[in-house]
N, C-alpha and C positions, 0 to 999 in steps of 0.2 A: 645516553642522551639521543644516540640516532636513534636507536630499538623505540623510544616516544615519540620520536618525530614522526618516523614513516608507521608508528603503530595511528596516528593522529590525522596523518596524511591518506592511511587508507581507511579512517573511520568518513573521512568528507568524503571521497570517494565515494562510497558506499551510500552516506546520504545525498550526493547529487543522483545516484541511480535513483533511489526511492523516489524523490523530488523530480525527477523526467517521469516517474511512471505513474503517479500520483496526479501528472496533469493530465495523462489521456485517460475519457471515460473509456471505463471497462477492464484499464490496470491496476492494479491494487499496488499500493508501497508497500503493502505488510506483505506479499506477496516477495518482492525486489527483497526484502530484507531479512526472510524467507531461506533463499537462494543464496546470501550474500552471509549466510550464517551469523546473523547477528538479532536476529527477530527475539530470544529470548533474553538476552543480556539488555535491548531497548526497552519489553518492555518491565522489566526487573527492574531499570533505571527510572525511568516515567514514575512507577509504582510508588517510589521511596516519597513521594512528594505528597501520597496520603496517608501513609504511615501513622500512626498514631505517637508514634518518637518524635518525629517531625513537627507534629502539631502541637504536640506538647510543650515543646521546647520553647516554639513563639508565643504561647501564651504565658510561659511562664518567664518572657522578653529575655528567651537567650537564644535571639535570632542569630546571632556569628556562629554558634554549633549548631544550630537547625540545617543551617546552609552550607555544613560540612560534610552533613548525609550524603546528599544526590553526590553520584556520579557524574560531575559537572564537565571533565575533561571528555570523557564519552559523549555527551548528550549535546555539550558546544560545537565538536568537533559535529557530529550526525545533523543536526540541526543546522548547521551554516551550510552545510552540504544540503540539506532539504532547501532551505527557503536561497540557498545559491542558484540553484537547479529552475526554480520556479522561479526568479526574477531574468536568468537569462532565455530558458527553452519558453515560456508561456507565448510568446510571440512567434517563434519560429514553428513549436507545434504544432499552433493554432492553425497555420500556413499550409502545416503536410497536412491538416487533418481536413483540409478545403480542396487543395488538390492531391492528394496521393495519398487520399486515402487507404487503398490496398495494401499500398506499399509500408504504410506503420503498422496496419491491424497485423498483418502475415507475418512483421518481424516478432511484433508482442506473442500470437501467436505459440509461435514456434518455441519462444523465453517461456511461457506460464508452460506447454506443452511436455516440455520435457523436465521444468523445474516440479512438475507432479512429483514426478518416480523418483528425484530427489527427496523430496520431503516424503512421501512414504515411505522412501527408507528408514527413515526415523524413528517411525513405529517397531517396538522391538519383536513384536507378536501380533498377527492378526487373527485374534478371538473373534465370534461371532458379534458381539457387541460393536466394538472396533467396526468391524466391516457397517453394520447397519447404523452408524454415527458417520460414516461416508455417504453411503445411501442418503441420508437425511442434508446431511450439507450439500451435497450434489442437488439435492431437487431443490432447498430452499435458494441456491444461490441461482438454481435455471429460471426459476419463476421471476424471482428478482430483477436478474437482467433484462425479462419481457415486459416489463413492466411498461404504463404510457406514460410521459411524461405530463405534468397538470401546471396549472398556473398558478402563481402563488404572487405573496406580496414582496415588497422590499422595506417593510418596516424594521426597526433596530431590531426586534425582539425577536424578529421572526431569522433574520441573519445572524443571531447568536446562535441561533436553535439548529441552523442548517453547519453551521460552523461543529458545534458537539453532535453532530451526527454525521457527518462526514468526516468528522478526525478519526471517529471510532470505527468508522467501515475503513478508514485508511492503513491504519494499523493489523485488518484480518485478512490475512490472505484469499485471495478469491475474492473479496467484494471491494469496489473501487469507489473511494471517498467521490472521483470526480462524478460520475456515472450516478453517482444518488443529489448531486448536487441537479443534474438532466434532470432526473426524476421529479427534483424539488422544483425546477424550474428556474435554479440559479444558476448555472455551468457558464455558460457565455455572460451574464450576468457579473460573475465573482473575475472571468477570465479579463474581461474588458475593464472592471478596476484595475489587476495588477498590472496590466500593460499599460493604464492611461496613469497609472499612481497614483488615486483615489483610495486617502487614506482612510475615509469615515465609512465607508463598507467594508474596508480592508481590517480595518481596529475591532468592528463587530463578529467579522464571522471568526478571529483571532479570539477573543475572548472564550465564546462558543467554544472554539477548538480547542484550549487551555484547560476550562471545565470540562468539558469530555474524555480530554483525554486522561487526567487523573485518575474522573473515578472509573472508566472500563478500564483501562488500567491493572485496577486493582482486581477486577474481577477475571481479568484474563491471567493476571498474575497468578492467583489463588488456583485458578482451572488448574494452570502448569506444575502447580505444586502438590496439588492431591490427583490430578488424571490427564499426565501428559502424555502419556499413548492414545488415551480416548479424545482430548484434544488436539491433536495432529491428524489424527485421521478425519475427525470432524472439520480442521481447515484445508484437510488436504481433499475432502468434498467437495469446499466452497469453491476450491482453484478449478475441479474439474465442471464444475456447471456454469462456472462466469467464459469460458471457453464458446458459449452460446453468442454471449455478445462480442469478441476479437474476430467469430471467423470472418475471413477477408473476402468472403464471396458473397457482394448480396445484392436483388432486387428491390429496390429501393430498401426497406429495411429488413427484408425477410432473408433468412440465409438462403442459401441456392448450391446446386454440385457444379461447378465450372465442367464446361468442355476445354478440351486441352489443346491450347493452343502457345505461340509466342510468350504470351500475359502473364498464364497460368504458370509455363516455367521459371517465369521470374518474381512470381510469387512463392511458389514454393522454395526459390532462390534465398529469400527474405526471410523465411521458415526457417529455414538453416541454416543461416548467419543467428540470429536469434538461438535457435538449440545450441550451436554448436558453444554461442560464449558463455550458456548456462555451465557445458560440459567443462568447459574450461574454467572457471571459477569453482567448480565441485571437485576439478582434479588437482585444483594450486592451493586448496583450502585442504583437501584430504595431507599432501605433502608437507604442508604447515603443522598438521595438528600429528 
């Protein structure tokens, strides 16, 4: 009964990480979850919900065993931790991300920085292929982050749409749900619902995010089960080109090399509290397993 507890207690954990890094553009939660050794067992869980077992079952109205599939103990626990994370930081973020700025990109930084060479280890081999499905995630996810952001609407359908498409960059390491919300022209938009509790944008982009995230899901699912060495290194491109948009040094929005001063050591300061808790979560998870 403890061994569930604290297995329960460290799965919320684990989704309030995701759900802190899931609010700042340019962090990825498939990223946090990544790191947190739990990205394949998420989305293995997610997946069972399109299932063809699944669906069968409710059409053939034997929903009490449809609903015995999913992994519900996993997915409550991770999910309270996600949208725990985002009801308490969305506000406080918002705040670093207005004045201290440096000071969050350097910590994220330092976290995606060295959780790379974690998840390349993954890879059991790196064949040529492997290598050039790095190559390709790296540049698709540089371009990505350069992106300018446009204006868009805020009708229902269009916040559904922003909703499954940011659930699905949320879940890939290296590209951040928030950061394409910027893109979309809804990030402060979606940020200023969940702070003011505006439930009728909050229910659309919800929906969105529900359908989304089923069926990529299913298709990230499938990747990991016929080419998960060529998949890992393909998300462990996207983490190293989204590093475009965290660095902590910029001119108005262009990156820039800092001169070294006061500032710069306490950025770098921030870098390394950030590496160091990746190292420490890959060495208390190595000791585990």
């Amino acid at each position: 009964m403890i061994h569930i507890a604290r297995r329960h207690i460290g799965l919320f954990l684990r989704g309030f990480c995701m759900g802190a890094a899931d609010i700042v553009p340019g962090v990825s939660g498939g990223t946090m979850a990544f790191i947190l050794g739990i990205y394949e067992e998420l989305i293995d869980a997610i997946a069972l919900f399109g299932k063809k077992e699944f669906w069968s079952d409710i059409a053939r109205g034997k929903i009490h065993h449809a609903f015995t599939l999913p992994k519900w103990g996993f997915l409550i626990s991770v999910g309270s931790g996600i949208l725990f994370a985002a009801a308490l930081l969305a506000a406080p973020l918002e705040h670093l991300l207005e004045t201290q700025p440096t000071a969050v990109w350097s910590f994220f930084f330092g976290l995606v920085f060295v959780s790379i060479f974690v998840v390349a280890a993954r890879v059991k081999k790196w064949i040529p292929r492997r290598v050039i499905a790095l190559i390709f995630g790296c540049m698709a996810a540089y371009v990505l982050v350069g992106l300018v952001p446009v204006q868009t609407p805020e009708a229902a359908w269009f916040l559904v749409l922003c909703g499954a498409i940011t659930i699905c960059a949320m879940i890939l390491p290296g590209v951040s749900g928030a950061f394409l919300l910027v893109l979309l022209g809804k990030y402060e938009f979606v940020l200023s619902a969940v702070n003011n509790r505006e439930l009728g944008p909050i229910v659309f982009i919800g929906i969105g995010a529900v359908v989304g995230l089923v069926i990529f899901s299913q298709v990230l699912g499938w990747l990991f089960a016929k080419y998960h060495d060529l998949t890992v290194a393909l998300l462990t491109g996207l983490m190293i080109g989204s590093l475009r948009k965290i660095w902590p040094w910029k001119m108005d929005t262009a990156n820039i090399i800092p001169d070294w001063n006061g500032d710069t050591a306490q950025v770098i300061g921030f870098m390394l509290i950030g590496a160091l808790l990746v190292i420490m979560v890959e060495v208390t998870a190595k000791k585990r397993s």
